[in-house]
KOLRO-515914 format. One line per field, with one value per atom (N, C-alpha, C, CB): residue number from 0; residue in three letters; chain; atom name; y, z, x. Coordinates in steps of 0.001 Angstrom, whole numbers, plus 500000, padded with zeros to 6 digits. Atoms other than C-alpha are relative to their C-alpha. Glycine has a CB too. Layout:
# KOLRO-515914
nr (NUM_...);
rest (ALA_...);
kette (A_...);
atom (CA_...);
north (Y_...);
up (Z_...);
east (X_...);
END
This chain:
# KOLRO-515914
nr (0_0_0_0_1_1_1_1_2_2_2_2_3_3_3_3_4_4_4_4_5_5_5_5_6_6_6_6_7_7_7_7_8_8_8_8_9_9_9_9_10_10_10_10_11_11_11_11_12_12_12_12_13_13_13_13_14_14_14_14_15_15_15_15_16_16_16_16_17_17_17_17_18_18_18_18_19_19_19_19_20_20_20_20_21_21_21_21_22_22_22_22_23_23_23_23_24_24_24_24_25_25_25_25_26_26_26_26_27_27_27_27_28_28_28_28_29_29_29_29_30_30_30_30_31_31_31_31_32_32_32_32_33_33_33_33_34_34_34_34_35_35_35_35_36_36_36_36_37_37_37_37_38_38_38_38_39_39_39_39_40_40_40_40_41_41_41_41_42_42_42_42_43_43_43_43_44_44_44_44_45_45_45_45_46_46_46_46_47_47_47_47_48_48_48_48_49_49_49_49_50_50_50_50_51_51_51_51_52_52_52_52_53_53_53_53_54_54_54_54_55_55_55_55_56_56_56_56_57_57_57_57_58_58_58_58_59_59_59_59_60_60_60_60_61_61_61_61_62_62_62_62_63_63_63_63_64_64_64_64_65_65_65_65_66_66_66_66_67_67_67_67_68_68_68_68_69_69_69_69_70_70_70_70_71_71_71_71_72_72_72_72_73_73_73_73_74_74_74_74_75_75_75_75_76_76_76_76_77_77_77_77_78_78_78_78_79_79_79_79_80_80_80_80_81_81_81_81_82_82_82_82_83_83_83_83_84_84_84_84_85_85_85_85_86_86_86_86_87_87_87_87_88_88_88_88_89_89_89_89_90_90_90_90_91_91_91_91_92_92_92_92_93_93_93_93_94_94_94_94_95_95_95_95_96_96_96_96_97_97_97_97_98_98_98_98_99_99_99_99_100_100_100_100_101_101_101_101_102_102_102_102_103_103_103_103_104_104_104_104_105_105_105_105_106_106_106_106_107_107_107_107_108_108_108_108_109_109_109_109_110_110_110_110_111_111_111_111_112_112_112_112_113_113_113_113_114_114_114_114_115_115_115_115_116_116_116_116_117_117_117_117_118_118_118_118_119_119_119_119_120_120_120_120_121_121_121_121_122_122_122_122_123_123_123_123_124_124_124_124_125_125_125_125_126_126_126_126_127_127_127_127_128_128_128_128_129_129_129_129_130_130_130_130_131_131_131_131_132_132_132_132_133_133_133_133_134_134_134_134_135_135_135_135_136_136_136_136_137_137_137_137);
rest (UNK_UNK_UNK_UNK_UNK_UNK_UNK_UNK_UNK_UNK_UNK_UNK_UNK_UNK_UNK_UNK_UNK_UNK_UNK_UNK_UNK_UNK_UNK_UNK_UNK_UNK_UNK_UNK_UNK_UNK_UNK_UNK_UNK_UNK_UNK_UNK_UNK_UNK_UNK_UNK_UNK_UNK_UNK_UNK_UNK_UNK_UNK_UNK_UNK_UNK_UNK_UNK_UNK_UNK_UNK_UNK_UNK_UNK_UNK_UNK_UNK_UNK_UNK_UNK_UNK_UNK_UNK_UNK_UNK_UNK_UNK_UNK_UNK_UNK_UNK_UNK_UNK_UNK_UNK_UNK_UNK_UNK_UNK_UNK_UNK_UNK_UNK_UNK_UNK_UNK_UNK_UNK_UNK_UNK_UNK_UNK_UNK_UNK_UNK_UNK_UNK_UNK_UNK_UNK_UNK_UNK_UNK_UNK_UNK_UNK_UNK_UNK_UNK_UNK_UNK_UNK_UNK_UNK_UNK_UNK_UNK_UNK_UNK_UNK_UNK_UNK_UNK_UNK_UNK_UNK_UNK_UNK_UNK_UNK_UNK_UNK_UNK_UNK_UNK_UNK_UNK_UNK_UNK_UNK_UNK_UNK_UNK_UNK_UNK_UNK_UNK_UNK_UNK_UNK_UNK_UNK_UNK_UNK_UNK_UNK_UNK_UNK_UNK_UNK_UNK_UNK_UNK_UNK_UNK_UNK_UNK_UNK_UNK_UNK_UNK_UNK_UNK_UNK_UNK_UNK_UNK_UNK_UNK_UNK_UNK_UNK_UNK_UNK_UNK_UNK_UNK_UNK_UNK_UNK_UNK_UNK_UNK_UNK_UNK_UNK_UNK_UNK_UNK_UNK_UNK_UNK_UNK_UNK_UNK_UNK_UNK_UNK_UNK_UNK_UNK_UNK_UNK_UNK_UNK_UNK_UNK_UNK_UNK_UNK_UNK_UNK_UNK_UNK_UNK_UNK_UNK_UNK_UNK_UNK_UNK_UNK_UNK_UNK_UNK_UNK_UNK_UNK_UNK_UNK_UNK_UNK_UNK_UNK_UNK_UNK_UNK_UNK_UNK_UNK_UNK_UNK_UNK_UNK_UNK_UNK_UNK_UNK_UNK_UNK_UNK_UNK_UNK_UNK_UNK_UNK_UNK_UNK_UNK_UNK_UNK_UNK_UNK_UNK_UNK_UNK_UNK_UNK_UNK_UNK_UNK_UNK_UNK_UNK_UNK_UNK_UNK_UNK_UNK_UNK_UNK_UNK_UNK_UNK_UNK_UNK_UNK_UNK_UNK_UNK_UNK_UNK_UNK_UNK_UNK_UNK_UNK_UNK_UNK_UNK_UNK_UNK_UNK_UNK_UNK_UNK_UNK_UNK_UNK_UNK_UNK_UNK_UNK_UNK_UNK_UNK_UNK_UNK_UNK_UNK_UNK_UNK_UNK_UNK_UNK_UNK_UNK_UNK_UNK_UNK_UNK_UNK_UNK_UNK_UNK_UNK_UNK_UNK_UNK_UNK_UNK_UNK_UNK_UNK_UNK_UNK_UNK_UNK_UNK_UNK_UNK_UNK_UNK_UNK_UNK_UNK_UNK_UNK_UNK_UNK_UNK_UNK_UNK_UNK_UNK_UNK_UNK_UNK_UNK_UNK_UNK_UNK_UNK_UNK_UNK_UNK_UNK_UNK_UNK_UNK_UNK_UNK_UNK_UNK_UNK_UNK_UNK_UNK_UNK_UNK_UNK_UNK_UNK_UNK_UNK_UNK_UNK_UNK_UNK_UNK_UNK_UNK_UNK_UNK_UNK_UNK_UNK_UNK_UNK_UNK_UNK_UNK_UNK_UNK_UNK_UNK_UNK_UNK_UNK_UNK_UNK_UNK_UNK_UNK_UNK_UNK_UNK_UNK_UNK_UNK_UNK_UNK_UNK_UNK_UNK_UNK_UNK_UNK_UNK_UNK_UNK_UNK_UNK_UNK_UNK_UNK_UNK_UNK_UNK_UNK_UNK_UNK_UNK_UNK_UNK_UNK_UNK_UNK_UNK_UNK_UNK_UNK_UNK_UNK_UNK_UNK_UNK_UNK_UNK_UNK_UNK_UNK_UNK_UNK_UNK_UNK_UNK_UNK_UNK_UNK_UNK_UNK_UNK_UNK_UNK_UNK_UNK_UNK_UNK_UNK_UNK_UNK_UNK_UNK_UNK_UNK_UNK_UNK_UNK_UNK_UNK_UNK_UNK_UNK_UNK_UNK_UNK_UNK_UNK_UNK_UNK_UNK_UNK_UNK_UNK_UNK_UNK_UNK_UNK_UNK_UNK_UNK_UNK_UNK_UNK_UNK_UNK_UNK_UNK_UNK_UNK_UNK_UNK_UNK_UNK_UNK_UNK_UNK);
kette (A_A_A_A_A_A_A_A_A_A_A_A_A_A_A_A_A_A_A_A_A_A_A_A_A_A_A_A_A_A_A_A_A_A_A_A_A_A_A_A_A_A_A_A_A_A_A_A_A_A_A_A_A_A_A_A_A_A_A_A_A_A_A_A_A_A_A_A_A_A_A_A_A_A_A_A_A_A_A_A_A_A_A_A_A_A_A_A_A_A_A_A_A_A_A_A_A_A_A_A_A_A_A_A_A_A_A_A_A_A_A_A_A_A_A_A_A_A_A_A_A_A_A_A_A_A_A_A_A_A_A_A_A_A_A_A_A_A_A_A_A_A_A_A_A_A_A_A_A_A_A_A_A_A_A_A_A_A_A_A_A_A_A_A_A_A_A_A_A_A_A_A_A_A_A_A_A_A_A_A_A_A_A_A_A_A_A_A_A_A_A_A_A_A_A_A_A_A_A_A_A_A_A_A_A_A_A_A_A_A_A_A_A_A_A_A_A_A_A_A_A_A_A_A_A_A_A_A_A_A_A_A_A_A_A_A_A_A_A_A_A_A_A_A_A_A_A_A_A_A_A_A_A_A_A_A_A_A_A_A_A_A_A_A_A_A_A_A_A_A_A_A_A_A_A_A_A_A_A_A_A_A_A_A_A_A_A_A_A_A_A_A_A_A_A_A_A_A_A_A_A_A_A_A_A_A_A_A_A_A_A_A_A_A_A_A_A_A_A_A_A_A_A_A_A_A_A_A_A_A_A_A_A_A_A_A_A_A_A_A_A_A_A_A_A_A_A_A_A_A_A_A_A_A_A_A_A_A_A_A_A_A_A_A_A_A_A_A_A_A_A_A_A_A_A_A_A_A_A_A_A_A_A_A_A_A_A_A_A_A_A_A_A_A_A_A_A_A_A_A_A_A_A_A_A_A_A_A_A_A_A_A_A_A_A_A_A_A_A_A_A_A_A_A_A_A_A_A_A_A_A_A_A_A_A_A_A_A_A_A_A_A_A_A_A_A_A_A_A_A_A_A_A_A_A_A_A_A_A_A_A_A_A_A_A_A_A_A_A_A_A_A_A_A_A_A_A_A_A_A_A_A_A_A_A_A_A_A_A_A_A_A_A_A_A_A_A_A_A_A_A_A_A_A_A_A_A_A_A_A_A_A_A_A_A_A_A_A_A_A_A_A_A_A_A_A_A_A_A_A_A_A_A_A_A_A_A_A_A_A_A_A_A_A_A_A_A_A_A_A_A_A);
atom (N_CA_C_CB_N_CA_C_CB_N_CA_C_CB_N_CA_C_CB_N_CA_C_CB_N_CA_C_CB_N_CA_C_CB_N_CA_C_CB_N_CA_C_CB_N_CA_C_CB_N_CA_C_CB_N_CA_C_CB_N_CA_C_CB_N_CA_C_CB_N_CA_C_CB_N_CA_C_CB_N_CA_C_CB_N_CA_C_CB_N_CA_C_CB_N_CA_C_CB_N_CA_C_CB_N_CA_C_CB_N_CA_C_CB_N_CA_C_CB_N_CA_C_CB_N_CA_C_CB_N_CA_C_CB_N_CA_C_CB_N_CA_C_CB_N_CA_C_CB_N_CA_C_CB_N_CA_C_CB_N_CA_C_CB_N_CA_C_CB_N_CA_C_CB_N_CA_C_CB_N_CA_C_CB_N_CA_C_CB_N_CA_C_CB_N_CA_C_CB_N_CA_C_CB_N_CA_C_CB_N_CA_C_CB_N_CA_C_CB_N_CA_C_CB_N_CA_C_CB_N_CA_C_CB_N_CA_C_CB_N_CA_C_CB_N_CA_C_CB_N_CA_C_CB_N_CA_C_CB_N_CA_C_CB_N_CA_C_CB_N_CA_C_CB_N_CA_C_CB_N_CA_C_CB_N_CA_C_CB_N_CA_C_CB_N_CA_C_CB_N_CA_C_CB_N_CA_C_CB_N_CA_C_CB_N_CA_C_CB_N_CA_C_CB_N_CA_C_CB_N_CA_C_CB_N_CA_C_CB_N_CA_C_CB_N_CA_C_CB_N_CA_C_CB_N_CA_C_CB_N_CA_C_CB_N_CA_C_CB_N_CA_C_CB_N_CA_C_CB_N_CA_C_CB_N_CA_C_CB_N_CA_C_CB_N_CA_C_CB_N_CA_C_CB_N_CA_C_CB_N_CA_C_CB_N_CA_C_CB_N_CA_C_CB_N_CA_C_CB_N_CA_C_CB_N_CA_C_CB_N_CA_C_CB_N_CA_C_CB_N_CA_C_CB_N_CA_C_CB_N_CA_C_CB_N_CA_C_CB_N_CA_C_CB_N_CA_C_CB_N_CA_C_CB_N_CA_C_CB_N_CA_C_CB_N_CA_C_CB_N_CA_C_CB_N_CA_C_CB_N_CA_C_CB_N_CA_C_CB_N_CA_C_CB_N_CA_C_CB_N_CA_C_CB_N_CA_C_CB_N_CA_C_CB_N_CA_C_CB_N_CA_C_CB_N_CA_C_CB_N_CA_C_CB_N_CA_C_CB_N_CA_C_CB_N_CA_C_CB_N_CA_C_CB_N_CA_C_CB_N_CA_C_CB_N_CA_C_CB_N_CA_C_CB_N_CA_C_CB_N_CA_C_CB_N_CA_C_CB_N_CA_C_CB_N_CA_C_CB_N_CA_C_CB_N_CA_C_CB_N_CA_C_CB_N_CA_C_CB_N_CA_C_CB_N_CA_C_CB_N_CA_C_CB_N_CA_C_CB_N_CA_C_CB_N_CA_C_CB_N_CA_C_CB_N_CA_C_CB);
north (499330_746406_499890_499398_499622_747372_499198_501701_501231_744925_501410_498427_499462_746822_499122_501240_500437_745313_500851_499427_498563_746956_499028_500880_499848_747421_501006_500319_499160_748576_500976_500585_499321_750601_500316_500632_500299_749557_501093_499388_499641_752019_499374_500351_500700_750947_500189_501248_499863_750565_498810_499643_500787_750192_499454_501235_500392_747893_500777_498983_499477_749194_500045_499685_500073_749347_499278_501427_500160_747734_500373_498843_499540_749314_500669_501479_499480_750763_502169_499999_498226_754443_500035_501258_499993_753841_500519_498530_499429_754790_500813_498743_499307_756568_501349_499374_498653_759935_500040_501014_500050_761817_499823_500928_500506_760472_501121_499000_498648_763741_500851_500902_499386_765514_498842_501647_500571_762616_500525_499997_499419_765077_498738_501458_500710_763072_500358_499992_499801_762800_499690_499263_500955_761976_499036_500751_501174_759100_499456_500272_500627_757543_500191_499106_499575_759662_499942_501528_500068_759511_500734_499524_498741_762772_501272_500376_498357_766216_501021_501161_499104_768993_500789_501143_498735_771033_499247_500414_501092_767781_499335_498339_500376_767270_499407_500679_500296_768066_499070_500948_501141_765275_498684_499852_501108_762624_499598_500015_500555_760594_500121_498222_499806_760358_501447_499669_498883_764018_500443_500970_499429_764648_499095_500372_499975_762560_500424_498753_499219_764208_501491_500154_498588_767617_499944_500731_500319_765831_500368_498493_500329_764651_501568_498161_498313_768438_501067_500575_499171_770027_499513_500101_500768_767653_500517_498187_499046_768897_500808_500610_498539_772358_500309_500536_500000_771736_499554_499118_500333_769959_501560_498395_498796_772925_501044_500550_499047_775096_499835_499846_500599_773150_500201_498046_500031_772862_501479_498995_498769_776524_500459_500453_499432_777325_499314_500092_501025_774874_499254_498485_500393_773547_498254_500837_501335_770117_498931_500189_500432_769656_499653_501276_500176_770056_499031_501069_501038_766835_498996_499729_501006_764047_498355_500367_501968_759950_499342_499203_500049_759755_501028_499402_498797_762874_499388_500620_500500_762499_500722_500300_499176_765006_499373_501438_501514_762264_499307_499028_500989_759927_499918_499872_499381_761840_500060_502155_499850_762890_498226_500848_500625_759242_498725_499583_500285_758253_500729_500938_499369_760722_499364_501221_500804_759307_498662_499869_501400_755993_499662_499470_499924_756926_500424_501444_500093_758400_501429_500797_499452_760790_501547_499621_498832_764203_501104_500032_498920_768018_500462_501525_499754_769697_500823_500489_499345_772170_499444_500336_500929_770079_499105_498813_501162_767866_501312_498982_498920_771575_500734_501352_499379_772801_498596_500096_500848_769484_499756_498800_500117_769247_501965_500029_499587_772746_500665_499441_499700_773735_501124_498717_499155_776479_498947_501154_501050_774915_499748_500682_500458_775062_499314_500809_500696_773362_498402_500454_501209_770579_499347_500325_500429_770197_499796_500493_500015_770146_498658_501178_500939_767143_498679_500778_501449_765398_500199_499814_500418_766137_499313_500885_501291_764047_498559_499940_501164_761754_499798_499527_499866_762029_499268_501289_500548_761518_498552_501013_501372_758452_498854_500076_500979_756643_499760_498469_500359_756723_500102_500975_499321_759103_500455_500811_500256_759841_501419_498151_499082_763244_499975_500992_500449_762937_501348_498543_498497_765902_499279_500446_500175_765503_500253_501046_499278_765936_501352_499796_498238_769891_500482_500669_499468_770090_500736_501794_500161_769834_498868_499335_500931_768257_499477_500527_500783_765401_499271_499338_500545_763228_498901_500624_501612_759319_499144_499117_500740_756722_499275_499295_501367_754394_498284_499771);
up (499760_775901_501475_499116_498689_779224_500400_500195_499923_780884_500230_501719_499576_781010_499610_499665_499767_781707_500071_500882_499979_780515_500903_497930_499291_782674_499627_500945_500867_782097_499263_500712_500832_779590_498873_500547_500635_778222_499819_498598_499221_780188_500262_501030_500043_780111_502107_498678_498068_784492_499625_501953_499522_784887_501440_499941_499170_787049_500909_499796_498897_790393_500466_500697_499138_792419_500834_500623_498562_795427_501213_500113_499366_798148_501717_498671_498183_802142_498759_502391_500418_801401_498836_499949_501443_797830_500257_499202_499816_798774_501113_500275_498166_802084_499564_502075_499860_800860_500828_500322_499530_802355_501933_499299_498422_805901_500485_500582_499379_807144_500526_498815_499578_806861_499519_499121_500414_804997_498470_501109_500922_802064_498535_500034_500822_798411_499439_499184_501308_796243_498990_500021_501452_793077_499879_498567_500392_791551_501174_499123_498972_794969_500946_499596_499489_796574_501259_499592_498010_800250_500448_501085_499294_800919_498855_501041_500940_799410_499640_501166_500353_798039_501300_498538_498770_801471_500474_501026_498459_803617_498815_500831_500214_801415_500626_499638_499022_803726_500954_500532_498594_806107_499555_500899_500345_803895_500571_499081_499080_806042_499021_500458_500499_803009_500319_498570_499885_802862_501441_499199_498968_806421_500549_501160_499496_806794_498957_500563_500909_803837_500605_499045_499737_805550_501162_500373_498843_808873_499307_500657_500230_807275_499113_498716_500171_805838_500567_499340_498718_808991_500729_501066_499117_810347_498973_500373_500961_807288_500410_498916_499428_808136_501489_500246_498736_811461_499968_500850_500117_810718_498887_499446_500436_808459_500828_499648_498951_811105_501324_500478_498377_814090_498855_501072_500456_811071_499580_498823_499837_810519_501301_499704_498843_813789_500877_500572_498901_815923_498897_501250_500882_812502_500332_500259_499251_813402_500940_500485_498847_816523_499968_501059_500012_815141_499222_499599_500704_813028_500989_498935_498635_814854_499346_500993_499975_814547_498968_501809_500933_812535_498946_500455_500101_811093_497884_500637_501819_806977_498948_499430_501058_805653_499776_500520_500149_806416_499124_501185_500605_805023_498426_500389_501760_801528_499661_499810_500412_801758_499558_501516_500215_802091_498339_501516_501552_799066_499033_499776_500887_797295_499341_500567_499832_797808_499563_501290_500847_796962_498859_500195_501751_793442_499599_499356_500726_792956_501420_497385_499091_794906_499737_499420_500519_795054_500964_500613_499670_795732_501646_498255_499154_799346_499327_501396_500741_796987_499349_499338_501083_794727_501377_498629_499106_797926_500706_501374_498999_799515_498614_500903_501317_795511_500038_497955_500283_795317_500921_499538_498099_799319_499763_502362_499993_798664_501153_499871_498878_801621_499827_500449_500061_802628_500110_501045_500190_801991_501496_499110_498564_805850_500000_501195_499540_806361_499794_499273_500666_803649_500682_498662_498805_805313_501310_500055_498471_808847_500028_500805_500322_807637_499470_498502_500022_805791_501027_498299_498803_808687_500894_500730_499034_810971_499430_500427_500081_808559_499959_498823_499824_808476_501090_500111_498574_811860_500543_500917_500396_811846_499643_499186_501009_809311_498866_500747_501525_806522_498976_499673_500808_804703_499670_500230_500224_803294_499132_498987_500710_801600_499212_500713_500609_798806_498866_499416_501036_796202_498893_500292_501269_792622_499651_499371_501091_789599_500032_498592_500117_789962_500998_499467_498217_793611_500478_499957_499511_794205_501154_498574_499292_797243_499914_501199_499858_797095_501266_499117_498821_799425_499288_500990_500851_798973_501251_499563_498630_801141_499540_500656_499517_802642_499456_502043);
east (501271_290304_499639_498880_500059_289194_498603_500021_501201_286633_498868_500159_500916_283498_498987_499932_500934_280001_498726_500293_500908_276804_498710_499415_500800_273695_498540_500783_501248_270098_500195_499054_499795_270103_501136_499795_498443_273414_500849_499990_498528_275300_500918_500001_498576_279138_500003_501663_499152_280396_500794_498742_498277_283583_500216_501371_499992_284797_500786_500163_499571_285848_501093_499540_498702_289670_499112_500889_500165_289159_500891_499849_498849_290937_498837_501070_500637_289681_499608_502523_500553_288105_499562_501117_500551_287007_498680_499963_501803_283064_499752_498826_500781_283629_500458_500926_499285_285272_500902_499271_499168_287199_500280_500329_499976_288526_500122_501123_499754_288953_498565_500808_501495_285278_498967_499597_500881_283576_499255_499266_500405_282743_500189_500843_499706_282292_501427_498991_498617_285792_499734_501282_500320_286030_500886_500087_499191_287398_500403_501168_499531_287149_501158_500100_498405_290327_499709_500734_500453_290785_499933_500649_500333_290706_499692_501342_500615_288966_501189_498792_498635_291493_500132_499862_500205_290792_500913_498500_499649_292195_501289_498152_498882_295346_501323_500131_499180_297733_499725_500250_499968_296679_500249_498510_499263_297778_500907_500377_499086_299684_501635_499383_498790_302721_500403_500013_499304_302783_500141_499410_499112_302927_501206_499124_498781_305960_500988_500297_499526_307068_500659_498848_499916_306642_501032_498524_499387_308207_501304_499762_498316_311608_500491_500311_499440_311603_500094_499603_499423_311644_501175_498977_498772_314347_500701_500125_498845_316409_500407_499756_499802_315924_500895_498464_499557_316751_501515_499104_499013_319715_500998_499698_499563_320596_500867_498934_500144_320126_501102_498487_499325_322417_501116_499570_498683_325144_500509_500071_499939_325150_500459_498896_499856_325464_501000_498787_498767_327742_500847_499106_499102_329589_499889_501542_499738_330915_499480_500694_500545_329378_498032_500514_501421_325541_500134_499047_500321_326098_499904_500880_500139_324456_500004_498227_499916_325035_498949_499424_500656_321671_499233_499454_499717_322084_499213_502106_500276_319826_500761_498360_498913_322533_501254_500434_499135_325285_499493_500052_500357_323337_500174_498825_500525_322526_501688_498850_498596_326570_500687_500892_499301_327406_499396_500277_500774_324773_501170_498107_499461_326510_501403_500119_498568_330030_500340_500293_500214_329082_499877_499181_500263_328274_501538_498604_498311_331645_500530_500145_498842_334556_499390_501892_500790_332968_501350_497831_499040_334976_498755_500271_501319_333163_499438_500057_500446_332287_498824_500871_500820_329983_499232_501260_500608_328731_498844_501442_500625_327504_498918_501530_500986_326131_498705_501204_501342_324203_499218_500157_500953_322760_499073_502119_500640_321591_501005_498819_499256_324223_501178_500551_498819_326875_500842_500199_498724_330388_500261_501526_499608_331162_499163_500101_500969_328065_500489_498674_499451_329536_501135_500432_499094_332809_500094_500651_500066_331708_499482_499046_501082_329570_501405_498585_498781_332890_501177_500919_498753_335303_499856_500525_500226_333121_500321_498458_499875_333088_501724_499120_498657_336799_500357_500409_499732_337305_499449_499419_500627_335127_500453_499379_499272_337180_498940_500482_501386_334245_500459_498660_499467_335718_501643_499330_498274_339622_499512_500929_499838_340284_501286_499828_499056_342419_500420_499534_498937_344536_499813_502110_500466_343079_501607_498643_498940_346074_500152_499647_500126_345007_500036_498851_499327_345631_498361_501885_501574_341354_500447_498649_500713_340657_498214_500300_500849_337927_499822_500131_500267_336328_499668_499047_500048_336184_499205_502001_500011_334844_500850_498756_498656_337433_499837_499937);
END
């Protein structure tokens, strides 16, 4: 049962969160919220999660965009499409086909992404039983 505590008139108040912004609205215009939210539906977007939400989804794009265009050469050292490829890899030995369907990516895009890692030594490309090439880490 939920602690509640009655008060004149033996109205139920619930006890409170405690947390920064609970009584101030929203930080943005100051307008009331409900249920104590930190910001009004207008001032969404300024949620600090979602704008680095929105950030690390323009660096995607961007990275998209450089691997499209320069292949090989637009993958960079802290590159979050590496990263996701080498998540991927870690779970198990994937085709570039399947690494470029699950990133959301053109297949050059995919392979331009495991030939660095190739070159690297991360990665090893290996000839399935059916004469599929996969990609493994080392």
């Amino acid at each position: 049962m939920k602690d509640v505590r009655l008060i004149e008139g033996n109205e139920p108040l619930r006890r409170r969160r405690r947390g920064p912004d609970k009584d101030e609205g929203c930080f943005v215009c100051g307008e009331t919220t409900s249920d104590g939210k930190p910001v009004c539906i207008e001032h969404l977007d300024q949620i600090p999660e979602i704008v680095a939400i929105e950030g690390k989804i323009r660096m995607i794009d961007a990275e998209r965009e450089r691997l499209a265009t320069k292949g090989a050469r637009g993958v960079g050292r802290d590159s979050i499409l590496v990263r996701e490829v080498l998540g991927m890899l870690k779970a198990k030995p994937m085709s570039i086909e399947k690494i470029a369907q699950d990133l959301d990516l053109h297949e050059n895009s995919s392979r331009a992404i495991v030939d660095v890692l190739v070159k690297r030594g991360i990665v090893r490309l290996e000839r399935t039983g059916r004469g599929r090439m996969i990609a493994c880490l080392t």
